[in-house]
C-alpha positions in Angstrom: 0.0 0.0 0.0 1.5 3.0 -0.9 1.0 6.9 1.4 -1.4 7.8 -0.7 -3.5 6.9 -3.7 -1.9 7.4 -7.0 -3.5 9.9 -9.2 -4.9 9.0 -12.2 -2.6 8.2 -15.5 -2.4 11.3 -17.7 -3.7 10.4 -21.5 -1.2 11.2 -23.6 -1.7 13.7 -25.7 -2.7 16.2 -22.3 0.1 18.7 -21.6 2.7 18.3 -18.7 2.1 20.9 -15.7 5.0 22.7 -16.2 5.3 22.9 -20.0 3.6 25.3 -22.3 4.2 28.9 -22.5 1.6 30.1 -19.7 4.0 28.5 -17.5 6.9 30.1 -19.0 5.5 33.1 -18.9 4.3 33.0 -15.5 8.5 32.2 -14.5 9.1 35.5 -16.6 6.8 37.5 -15.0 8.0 36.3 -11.6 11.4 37.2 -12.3 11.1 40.5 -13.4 9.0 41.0 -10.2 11.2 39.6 -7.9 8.8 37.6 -6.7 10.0 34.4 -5.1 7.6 32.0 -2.9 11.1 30.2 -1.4 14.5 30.3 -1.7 16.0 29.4 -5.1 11.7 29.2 -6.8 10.2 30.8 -8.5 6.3 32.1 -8.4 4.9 28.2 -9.2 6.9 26.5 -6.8 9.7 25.4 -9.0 13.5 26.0 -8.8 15.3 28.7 -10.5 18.4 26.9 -12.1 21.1 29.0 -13.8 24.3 27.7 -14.9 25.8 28.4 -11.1 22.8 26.7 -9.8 23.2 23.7 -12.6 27.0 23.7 -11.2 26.6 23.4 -7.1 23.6 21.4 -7.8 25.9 18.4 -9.8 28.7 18.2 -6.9 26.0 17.9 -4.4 25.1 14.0 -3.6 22.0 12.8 -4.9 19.2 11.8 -2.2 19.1 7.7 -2.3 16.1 6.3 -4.1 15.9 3.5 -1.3 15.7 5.9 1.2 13.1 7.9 -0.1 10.6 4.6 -0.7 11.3 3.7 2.8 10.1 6.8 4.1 7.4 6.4 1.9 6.7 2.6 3.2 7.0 3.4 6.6 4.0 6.0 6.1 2.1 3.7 4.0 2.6 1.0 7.1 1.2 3.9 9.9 -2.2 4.6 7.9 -2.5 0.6 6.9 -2.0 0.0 11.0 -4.5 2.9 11.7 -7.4 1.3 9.0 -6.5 -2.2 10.5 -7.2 -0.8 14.4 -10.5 0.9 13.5 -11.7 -1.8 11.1 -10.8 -4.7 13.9 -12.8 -2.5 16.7 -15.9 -2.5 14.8 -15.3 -6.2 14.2 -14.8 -7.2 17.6 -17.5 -4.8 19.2 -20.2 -7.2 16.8 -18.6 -10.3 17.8 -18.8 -9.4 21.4 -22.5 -8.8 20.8 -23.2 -11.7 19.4 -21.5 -13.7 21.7 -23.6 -11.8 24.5 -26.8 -12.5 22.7 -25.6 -16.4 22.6 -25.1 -16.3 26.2 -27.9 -14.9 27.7 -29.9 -14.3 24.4 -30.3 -18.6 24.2 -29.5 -18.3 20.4 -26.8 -20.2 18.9 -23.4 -18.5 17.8 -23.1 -20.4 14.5 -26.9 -19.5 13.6 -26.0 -16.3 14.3 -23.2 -15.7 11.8 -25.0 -17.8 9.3 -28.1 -16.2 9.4 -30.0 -15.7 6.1 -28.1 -16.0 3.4 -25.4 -17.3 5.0 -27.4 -20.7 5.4 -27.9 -21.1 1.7 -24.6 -20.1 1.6 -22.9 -22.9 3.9 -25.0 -25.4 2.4 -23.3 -25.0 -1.2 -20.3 -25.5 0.3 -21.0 -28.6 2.3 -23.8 -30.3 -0.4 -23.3 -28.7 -3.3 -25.8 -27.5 -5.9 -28.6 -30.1 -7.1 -28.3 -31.9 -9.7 -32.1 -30.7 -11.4 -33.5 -28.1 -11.4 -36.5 -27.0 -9.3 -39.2 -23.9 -8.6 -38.7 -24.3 -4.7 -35.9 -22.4 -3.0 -32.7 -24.4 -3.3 -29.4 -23.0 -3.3 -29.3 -23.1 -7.0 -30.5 -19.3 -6.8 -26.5 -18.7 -5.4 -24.0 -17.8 -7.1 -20.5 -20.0 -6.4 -17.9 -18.3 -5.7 -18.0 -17.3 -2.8 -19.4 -21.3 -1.0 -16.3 -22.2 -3.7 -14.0 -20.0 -1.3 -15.5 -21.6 2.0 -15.1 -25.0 0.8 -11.7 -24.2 0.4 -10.9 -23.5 3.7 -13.2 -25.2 5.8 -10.6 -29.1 5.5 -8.1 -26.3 7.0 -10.3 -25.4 9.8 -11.3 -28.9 10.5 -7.4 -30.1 10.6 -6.7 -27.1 13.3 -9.3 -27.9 15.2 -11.8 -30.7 16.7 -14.9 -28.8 15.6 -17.5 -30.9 12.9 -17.8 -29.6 9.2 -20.8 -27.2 10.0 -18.4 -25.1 12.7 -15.8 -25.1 10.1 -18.1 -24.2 7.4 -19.2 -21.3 9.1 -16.3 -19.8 10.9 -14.7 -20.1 7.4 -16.9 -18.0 6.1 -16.6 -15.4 8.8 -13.2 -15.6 8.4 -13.3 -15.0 4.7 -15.9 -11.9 5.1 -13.7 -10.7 7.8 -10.2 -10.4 5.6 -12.5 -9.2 2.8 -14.1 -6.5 4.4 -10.6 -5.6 5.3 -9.4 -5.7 1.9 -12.6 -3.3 1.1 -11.6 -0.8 3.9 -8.2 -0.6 2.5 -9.4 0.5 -0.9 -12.3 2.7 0.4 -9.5 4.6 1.7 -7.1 4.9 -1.1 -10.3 5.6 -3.4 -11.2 8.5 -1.0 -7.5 9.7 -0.6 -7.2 10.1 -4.6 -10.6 11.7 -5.0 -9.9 14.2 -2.4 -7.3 14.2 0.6 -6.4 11.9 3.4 -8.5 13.7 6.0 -11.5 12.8 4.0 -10.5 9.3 3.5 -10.0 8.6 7.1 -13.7 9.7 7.6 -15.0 7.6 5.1 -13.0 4.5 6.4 -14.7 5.5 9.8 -18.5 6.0 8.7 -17.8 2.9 6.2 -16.4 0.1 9.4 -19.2 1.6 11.7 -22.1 1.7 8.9 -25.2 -0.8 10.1 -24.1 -2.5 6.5 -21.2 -3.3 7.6 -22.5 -6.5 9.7 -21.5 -8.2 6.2 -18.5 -8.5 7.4 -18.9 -10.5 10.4 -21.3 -12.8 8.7 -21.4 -15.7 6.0 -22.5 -13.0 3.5 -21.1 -12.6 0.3 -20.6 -9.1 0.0 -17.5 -9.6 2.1 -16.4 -10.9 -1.6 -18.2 -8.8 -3.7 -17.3 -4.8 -2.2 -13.1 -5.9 -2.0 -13.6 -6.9 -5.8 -15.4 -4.5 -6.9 -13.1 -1.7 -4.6 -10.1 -2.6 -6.7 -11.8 -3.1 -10.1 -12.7 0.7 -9.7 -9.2 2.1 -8.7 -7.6 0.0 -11.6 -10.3 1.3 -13.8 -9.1 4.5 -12.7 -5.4 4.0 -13.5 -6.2 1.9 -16.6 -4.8 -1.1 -15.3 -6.8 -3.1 -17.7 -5.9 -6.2 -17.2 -6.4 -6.7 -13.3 -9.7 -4.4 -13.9 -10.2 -7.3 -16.1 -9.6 -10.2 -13.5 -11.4 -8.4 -10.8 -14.6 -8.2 -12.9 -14.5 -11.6 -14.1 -14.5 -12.7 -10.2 -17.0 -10.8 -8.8 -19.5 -12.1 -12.2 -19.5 -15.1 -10.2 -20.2 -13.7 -6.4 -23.6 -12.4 -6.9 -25.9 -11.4 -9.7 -24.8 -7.3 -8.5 -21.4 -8.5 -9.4 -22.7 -8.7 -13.2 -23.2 -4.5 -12.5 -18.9 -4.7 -13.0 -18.8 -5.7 -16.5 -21.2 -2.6 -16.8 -18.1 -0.3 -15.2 -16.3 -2.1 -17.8 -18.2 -1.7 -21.0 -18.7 2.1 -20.0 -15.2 2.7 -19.9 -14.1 0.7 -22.6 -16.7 3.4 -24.7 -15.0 6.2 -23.1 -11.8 5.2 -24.8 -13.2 4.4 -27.9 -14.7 8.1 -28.0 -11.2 9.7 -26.8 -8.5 7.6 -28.7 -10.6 5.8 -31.3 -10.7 1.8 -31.9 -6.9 2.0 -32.8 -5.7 2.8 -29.4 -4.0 0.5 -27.1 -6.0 1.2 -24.3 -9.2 1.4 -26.6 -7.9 -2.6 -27.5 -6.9 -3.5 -23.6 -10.7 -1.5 -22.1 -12.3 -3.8 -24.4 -10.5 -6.8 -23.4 -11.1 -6.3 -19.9 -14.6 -6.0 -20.3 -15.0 -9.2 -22.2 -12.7 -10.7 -19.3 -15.6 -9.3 -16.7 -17.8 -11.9 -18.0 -16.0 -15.1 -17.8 -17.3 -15.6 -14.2 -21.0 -15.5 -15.1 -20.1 -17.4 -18.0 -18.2 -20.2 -16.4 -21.3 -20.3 -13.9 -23.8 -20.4 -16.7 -21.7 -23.0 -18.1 -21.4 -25.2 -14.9 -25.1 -25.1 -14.4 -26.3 -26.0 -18.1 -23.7 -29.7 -17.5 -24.7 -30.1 -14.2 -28.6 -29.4 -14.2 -29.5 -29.6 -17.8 -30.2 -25.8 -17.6 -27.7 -22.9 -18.0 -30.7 -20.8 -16.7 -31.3 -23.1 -13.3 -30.3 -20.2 -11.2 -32.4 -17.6 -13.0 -35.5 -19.7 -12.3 -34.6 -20.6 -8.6 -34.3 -16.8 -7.8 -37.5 -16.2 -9.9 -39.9 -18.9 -9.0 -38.5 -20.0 -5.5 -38.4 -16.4 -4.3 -40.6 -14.7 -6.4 -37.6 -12.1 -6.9 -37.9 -9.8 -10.1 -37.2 -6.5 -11.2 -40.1 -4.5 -11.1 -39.7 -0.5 -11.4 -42.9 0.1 -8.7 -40.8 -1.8 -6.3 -40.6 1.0 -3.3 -44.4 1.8 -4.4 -45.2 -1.9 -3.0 -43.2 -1.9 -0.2 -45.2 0.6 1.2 -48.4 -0.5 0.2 -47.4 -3.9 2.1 -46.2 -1.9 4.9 -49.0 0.4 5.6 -51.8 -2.2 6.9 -49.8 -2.5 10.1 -50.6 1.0 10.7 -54.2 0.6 11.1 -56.1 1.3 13.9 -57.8 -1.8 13.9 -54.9 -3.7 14.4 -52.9 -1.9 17.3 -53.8 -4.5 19.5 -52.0 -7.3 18.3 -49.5 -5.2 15.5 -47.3 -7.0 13.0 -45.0 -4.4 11.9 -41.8 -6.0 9.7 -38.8 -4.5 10.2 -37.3 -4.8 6.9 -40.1 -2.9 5.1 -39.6 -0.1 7.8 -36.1 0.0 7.4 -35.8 -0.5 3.6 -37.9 3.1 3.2 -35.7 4.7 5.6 -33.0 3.4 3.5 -34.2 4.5 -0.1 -34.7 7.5 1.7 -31.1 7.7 2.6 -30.4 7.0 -1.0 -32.2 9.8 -2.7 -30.3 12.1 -0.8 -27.3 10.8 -1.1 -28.4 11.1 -5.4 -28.6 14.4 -4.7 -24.8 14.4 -3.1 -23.8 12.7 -6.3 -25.0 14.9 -8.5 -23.4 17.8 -6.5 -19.8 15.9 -6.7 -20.3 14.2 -10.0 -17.0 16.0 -11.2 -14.9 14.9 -8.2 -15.6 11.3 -8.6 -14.2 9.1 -11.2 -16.7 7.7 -14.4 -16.2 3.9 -12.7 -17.2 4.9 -9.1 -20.2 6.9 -10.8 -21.8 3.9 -13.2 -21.1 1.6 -10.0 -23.3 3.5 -7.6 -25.5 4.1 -10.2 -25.9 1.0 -10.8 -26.5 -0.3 -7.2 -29.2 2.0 -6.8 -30.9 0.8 -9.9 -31.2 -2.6 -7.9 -31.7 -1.5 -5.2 -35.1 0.4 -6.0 -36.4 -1.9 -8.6 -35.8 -5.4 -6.4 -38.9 -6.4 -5.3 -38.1 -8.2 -2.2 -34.5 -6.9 -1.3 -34.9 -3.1 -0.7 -32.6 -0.6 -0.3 -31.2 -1.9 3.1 -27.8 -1.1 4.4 -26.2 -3.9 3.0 -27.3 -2.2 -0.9 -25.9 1.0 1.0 -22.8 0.2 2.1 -22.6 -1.6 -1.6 -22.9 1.6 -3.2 -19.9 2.4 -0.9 -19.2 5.7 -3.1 -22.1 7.2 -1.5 -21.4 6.8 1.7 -17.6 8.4 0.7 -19.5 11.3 -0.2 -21.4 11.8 3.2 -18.0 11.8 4.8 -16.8 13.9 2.4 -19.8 17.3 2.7 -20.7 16.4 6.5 -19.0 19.2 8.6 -16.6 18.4 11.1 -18.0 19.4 14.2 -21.3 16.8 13.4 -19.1 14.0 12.4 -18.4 12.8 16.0 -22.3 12.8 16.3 -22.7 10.9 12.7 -20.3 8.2 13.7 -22.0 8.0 17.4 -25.3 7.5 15.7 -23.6 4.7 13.0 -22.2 3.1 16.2 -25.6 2.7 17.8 -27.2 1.6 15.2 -24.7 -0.6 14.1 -24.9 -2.4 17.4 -28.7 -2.3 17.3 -29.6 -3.5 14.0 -26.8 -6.2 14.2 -28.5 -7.9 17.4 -31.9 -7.9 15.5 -30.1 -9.6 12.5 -28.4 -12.4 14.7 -32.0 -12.5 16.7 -34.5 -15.3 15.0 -35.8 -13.4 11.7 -36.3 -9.9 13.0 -34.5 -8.1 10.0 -32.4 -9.1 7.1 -29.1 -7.6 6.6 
């Protein structure tokens, strides 16, 4: 990790900063003032050389290179400590709360951080997918990669310890949401340090460990997969570092059907270089090839399922017929028209008021304004970040049965970059306060039967 994040690669036909005769001019002008801003520079922050200058400065011994990228590594090392510290508080302050809820709660640990998903989850891993398909809820509607990963590590677990295949399946996958969400924090930070400064990224890293979302990350949830992916895919995007923009896409294809939103990021700024450099262009030929690379994970997926169940479309129809999920644009429309009978009078006495719908308006609430704040910045961010949180929010609001919760928030983690970036600094003490409480709150009632969903 390097002190800060790199800025983004220069095209090449853009001028150099300190070429071009407004520069030169500006060193004339300064001159014939007198005007020097320090010793030996002139008016722009650059030194003055003469031939005397030239002289002394060629019997002087050069600074060592090593030296300099230690001092360098040694700051990079302080802010990765710093991100580790706050990311493994907010880690351990859930875990303690769901070991307290085990303890005097009388609800299992393992059920706990295998909630939800994380069921359907753990049994991929352990079963496998079936070998037909079916219109009832399997764990055909789950994507692989992320069981893949579990199944991976749970013989490891099971080795190192005298636990059964269940405890290792689950732990694993807290384990692997745990160094993801790491990863993810890592690159929120360098994303918010090269949009702005590093006072703005150490808020975001803040409001982005403590966010209620965040719970992810302590669960068998495969976001813990999906946001480290899709964090680096966006700063090699930035940096045109095709090729690992590339890789990163391909892998998160095969997380989750969101993941698919990365060969979107892809395609859009592989048209951005068409439309700047023409079809010529190296980095017109290597956008392009990235964004076919993004799809080799859905692909291979698609591919897997049409040998294994006769149906390269099994997961499709397990997410549509065994959970009735679609996209339907009236989606927030019927989440309040199922939430608003539990207001009625007539039903006070015994009321039935689900948490999710209650929490998924306050949350495409949250969302709107936070539009508005990315409208506002849209000229600070970078194209990738943009078409990412774009597209999260496009699920988000038209996913009939998975609203805009905090895990789709802290998914469109741009967003939340953008809070810490216009809140002022006397109320960010109180934001993160509030984040904290909630975090804790909302966290119990996802580890607590089937209060909320994540």
């Amino acid at each position: 990790m390097e002190a800060a994040s790199e800025a983004v690669n220069p095209y090449r036909d853009d001028p150099a900063d300190d070429a071009g005769p407004g520069a030169l001019a500006l060193r004339t002008d300064a001159r014939r003032a007198g005007i020097v801003t320090t010793a030996g520079a002139d008016v722009a922050g650059r030194p003055l050389v003469g031939p005397r200058t030239r002289r002394r400065a060629q019997s002087r011994p050069r600074a060592r290179p090593r030296a300099r990228a230690r001092a360098l590594t040694a700051d990079a090392r302080r802010e990765l400590l710093w991100i580790a510290v706050i990311y493994l508080s907010a880690r351990a302050m859930i875990i303690v709360a769901a070991v307290l809820l085990d303890a005097f709660g009388h609800h299992d640990l393992q059920t706990e951080l295998a909630h939800w998903d994380g069921l359907w989850y753990r049994d991929v891993a352990n079963n496998g997918y079936p070998r037909h398909v079916s219109n009832g809820q399997t764990n055909l509607g789950f994507f692989p990669l992320f069981p893949v990963s579990i199944w991976l590590l749970e013989p490891v677990l099971e080795a190192l310890t005298t636990h059964n295949q269940i405890w290792a399946s689950t732990f694993s996958g807290v384990l692997i949401s745990g160094a993801g969400g790491l990863i993810a924090t890592i690159f929120v930070h360098k994303l918010a340090e090269g949009w702005w400064d590093r006072a703005t990224a150490r808020r975001a890293t803040v409001l982005f460990v403590v966010f209620p979302g965040a719970v992810v990350f302590s669960m068998v949830y495969s976001e813990a997969l999906l946001l480290p992916l899709a964090a680096v895919c966006i700063w090699a995007l930035e940096r045109r570092r095709w090729m690992l923009a590339g890789v990163m896409a391909g892998l998160g294809t095969a997380v989750q059907p969101v993941g698919l939103l990365l060969s979107v990021v892809c395609g859009v700024c592989a048209l951005r270089e068409l439309w700047r450099h023409g079809p010529r262009a190296r980095d017109t030929l290597l956008s392009v090839l990235a964004t076919a690379m993004s799809s080799v994970g859905v692909l291979a997926f698609m591919g897997f399922l049409w040998a294994w169940t006769g149906n390269p479309f099994a997961n499709y129809i397990a997410q549509h017929r065994g959970w009735q999920e679609k996209t339907d644009p009236l989606a927030i429309v019927h989440m309040v028209e199922r939430l608003t009978p539990s207001f009625d009078p007539s039903h006070f006495n015994h009321p039935v008021v689900n948490a999710n719908l209650i929490v998924g308006i306050i949350g495409a609430a949250l969302m709107l304004f936070e539009l508005v704040l990315l409208f506002l910045s849209r000229r600070e961010l970078s194209l990738p970040a943009i078409t990412w949180t774009l597209g999260i929010t496009f699920f988000a609001f038209t996913s009939e049965y998975v609203p805009p919760n905090p895990r789709m928030i802290i998914t469109a983690f741009p967003m939340l970059v953008l809070i810490a970036r216009h809140v002022r600094p006397k109320r960010f003490p109180l934001l993160i306060a509030t984040n904290v409480v909630l975090f804790a709150f909302l966290s119990l009632l996802t580890f607590y039967a089937h209060v909320l969903r994540p």
